[in-house]
Every structure is written in C-alpha cells, then in structure tokens.
N, C-alpha and C positions, 0 to 999 in steps of 0.2 A: 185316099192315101195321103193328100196333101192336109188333112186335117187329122191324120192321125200323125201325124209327124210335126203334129205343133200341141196338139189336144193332150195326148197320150203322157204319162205321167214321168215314163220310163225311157222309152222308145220313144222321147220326143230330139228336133231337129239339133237342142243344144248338149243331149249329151252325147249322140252321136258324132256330132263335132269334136266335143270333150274328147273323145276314144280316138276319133281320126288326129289329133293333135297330141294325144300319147302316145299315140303307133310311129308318127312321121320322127317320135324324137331318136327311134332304134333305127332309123332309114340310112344309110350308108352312104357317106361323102367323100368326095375324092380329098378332103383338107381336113387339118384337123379338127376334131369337135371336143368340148370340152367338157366334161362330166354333167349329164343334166339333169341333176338330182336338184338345183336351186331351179330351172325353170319347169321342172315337173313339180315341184312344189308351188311353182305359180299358179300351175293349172287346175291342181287339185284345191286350191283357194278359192279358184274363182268357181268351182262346181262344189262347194260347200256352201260357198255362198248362195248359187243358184239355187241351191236345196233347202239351206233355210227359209230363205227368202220366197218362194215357191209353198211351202210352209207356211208362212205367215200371211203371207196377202194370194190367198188361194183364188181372188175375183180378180187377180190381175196376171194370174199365170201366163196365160199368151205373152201378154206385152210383156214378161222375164225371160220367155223364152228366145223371144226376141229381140232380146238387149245381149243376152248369154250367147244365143247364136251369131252373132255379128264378134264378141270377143272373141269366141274360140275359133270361129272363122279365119278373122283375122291374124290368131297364132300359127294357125295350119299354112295358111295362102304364105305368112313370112318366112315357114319352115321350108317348105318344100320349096319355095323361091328360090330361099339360098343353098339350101345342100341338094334339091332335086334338078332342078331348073336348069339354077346357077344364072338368074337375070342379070346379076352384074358380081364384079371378081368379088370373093368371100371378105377381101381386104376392105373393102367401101360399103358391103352389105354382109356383116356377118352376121350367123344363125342364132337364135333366141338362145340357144344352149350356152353358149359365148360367151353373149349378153348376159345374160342371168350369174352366170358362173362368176362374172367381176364380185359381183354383190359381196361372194363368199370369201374375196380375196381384198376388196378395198374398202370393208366398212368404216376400220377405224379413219382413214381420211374422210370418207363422205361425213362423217356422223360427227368428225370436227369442222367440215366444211357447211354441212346444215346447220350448226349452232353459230356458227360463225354468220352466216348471212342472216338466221333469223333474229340476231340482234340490231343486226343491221336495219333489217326493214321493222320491224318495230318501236325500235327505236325514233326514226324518221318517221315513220309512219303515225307513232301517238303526237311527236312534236308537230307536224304538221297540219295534222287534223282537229288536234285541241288547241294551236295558235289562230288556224282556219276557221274555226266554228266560232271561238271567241271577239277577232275582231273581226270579221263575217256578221257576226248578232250583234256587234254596236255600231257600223257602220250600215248596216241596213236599215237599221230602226233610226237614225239620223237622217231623213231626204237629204236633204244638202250636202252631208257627207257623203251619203250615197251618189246622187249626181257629179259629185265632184271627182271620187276616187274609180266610182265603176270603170271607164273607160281605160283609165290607166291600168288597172284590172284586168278586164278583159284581155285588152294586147299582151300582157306580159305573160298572159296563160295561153295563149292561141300559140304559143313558141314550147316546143316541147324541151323540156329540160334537158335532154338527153343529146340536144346542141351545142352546151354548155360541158357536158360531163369531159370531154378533153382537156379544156383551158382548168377547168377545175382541179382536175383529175393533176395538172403537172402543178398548180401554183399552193394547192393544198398541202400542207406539214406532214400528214399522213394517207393511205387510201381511205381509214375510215372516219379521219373528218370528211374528207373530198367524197364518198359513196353517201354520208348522211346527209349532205350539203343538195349533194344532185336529188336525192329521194324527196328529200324536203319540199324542194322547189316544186318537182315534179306532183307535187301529193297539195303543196299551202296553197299553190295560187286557185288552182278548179275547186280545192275546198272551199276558200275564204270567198270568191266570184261564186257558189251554190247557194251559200249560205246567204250571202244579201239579196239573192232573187227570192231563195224562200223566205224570209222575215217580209220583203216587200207584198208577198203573196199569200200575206195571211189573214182570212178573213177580217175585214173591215169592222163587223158586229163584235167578234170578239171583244178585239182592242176597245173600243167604244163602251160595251159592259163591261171590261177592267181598266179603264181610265174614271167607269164612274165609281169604282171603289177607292177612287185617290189612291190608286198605287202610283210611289216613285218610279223613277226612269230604272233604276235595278231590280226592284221587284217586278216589273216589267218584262224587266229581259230573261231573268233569272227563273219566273212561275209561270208568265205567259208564254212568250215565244218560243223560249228553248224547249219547252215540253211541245208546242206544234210544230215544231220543226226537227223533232225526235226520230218521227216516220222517215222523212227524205233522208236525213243523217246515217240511220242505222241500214236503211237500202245501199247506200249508196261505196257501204266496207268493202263489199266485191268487189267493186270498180278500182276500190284505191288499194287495197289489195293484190290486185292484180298489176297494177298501174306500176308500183311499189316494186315487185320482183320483177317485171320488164325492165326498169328502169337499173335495178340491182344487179339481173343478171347481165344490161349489155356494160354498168359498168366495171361489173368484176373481169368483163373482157377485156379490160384496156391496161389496166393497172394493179390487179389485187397478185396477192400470191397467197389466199386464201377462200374457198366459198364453194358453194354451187355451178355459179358461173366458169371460173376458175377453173373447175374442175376440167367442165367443157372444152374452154376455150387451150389448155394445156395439151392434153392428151387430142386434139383434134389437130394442134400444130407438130405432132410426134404423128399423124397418120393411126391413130391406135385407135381404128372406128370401133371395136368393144366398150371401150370404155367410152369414148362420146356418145354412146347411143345410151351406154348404163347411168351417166350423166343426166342425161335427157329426160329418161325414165324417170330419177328420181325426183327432178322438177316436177313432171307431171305429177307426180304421187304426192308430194309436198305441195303443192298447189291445189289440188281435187281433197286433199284431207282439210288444207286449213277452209277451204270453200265449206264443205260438209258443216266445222266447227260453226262455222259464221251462222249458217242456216237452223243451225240449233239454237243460238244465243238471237237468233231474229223471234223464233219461235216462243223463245221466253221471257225475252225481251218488247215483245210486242202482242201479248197474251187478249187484248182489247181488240188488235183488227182481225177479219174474218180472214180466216185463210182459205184461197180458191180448193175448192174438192177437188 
C-alpha cells in the first residue's frame, strides 16, 4: 500500500493531496472567505507542474512525488488550520483563499512595487559587484597593497550594512540614493574582500607560465586572473543576490513609500495579515524565480565545468 501510493501514476500520495486541498477550499467557515478561484488556480499550477514534470524525468518520479506531496500538504494543513481548526483568530492567520484573493485585487501596486525594488537591487547590485571585482583584482594581484588594505577590509565587511541603513536612511537626499548606498555597502565590501583572496589563490604555475609570455600588469589582470576567478564570481550571484533583497527589503521597512518591502511593512502596521502574508508570497516567488534565472545563466555561463549528476 505504501508503495502504491508513491509508485502508482495516478493514485499516487501527491494527487491525492491535490484533491484533499480542492475539497478543503468548499469546507465551511465561521468568517468570511473570499472567492477561491486565484488559490485554486494555485493549486492546479502546481499539479500541472507535477505532471509535466513527472513527464519528463520519469526516473525521478518518486522524489516529485515527494517534493509535490509536502506542497500540497502544506496548502491542506494551512487550509484546514484556518477555517477548520481555527489554530489562531482568521485575523493573524487567514485562509490561502484570502491570501491568494489579494493577488486579484492589488496587482497593479505589487507590479509597481516589484519594478520599483528590482531597480533598486540591480542597480546596487551591478555597482557593487563590478566596483568589487575590479578593485578586488588589482589590489589582490599587488602583495603589498593587499597586506596593507586587507585588514581594513576585512573589518569594514564583518559590520553588516544594514547598521548603517538608519543614519543613511535619514541624512540621504532621497530613499533611493539612501537604499542604493545601503545595498552597495552591503554587496562592495564581501565582494572586493572575495575577490583579493581569490586572485591570492590562484595557482602559482599559472602566473609563472604567463609572466614568461611578458604579459603586462593588465594583460595580466584582464586574460589571466579575471577568467580564473570567473568560477568563485559567477557562484557566488546567489549569495549577493540574496544578500541584496535582505538588505532592500529591511530597508524599504524604515523609509520607502514604495517596493516589496513596503508593501509588507504598510499593510502589517494596518493589521491586514491578507495582504502581509500575499506580500511575503510574492518575495518568495521573486526570489526562487530570480534564483532559477541565475542557475541558468551558471549553466551557460560555465559550460567547461562538469556539473554534479
């Protein structure tokens, strides 16, 4: 039984889940529920998916089965929490129905508030990374400079930016100098401190059979190093990435009257947990899409290393 309910094509454990999470949406609550045509559309996403997918990597069925049955799990245990349960008041934990329902009613703010911060973290994020990577690869390739500045380095990046984002936040001209300022910080210093350990760390032979080509100090930095320190660089987008919207979203909490964060930190000081939770959501979904992106552009981006099976 326990392997026909994970084995079986049809009757396995994640579409039965799928169906107990359609049924729970017609389940009868003592508060109001709000049309759940946008979170029934969630669910039949995510069992389209499961079936393509299921579809195409037929040798990895189980382990979809069980990545699908932990989502739809999950949508069921939330459902019935809130309208069956009732683990805590609807106000502080309302029903996916709810939640989902905002989408239908406050795109056009989210969809100015996503363009809004993704300029933001982009923006800070290329400045930071190609200031970082730049003087990172001529102060690493310099001992001396290296010696000299690492330390000062080091300390200024062990301080997370996001101690600063106040004092910023009030002496800055606008929010979005003062969010690009904090991002920057938060993204130039761990970049420019990576980048001189990897230049330091590059094999020895190399440098030596391109020092005996008499290449200049730029041709140097420019053919040699920067392409071996390609690999840590292009690994390392996730992190700053990530880094980037932490840092964006706790500053859009302080100051913005625009963004992602924004959005959160507004409707969470009105009590309107629908919307801070549909808020949250769309972080996650913006986050896990641009992740996705990154991993594509690693793939083809780095088409010479072996990738683990």
């Amino acid at each position: 039984m326990k392997l026909f309910l994970f084995e079986n094509r049809v009757f396995n454990l994640a579409n039965i889940l799928f169906a107990g999470s359609v049924a729970a949406t017609f389940a009868p609550a003592d508060f109001h529920v709000d049309a759940p045509w946008a979170y029934l559309a969630v669910l039949v996403f995510f069992e389209l998916s499961f079936i393509n997918a299921a579809r195409l990597k037929k040798k990895k069925f189980l382990n979809l089965v069980d990545v699908y049955s932990i989502i739809f799990a999950f949508f069921l245990f939330w459902d019935l929490s809130s309208k069956v349960f009732e683990l805590l008041h609807y106000t502080l934990f309302p029903p996916p129905e709810n939640v989902f329902y905002i989408f239908t009613q406050d795109y056009p703010v989210m969809i100015e508030g996503f363009f809004n911060s993704m300029y933001l973290v982009f923006v800070s994020l290329g400045m930071g990374m190609g200031l970082g990577i730049i003087l990172g690869l001529f102060i690493g390739w310099y001992p001396r400079l290296r010696e000299a500045l690492s330390p000062v380095v080091t300390v200024i990046a062990s301080v997370p930016s996001l101690v600063y984002a106040p004092y910023i936040v009030a002496i800055a001209p606008t929010f979005k100098i003062a969010s690009v300022t904090v991002i920057f910080m938060g993204i130039f210093f761990p970049t420019i401190m990576n980048m001189m350990a990897n230049v330091k760390n590059v094999d020895q032979k190399l440098i030596d059979s391109a020092k005996s080509l008499n290449l200049n100090d730029f041709s140097m930095l420019v053919k040699v190093l920067l392409p071996e320190c390609a690999i840590p660089i292009i690994g390392s987008l996730r992190i700053r990435i990530a880094t980037a919207f932490m840092i964006l979203i706790m500053a859009e909490t302080i100051g913005a009257n625009s963004g992602l964060g924004y959005y959160v930190r507004r409707w969470s000081s009105w009590a309107d947990y629908p919307k801070v939770f549909a808020g949250i959501i769309l972080i996650a979904v913006v986050v896990t899409g641009i992740n996705a992106l990154i991993g594509v552009f690693e793939k083809k981006a780095l088409k010479w290393v072996r990738q683990p099976e």
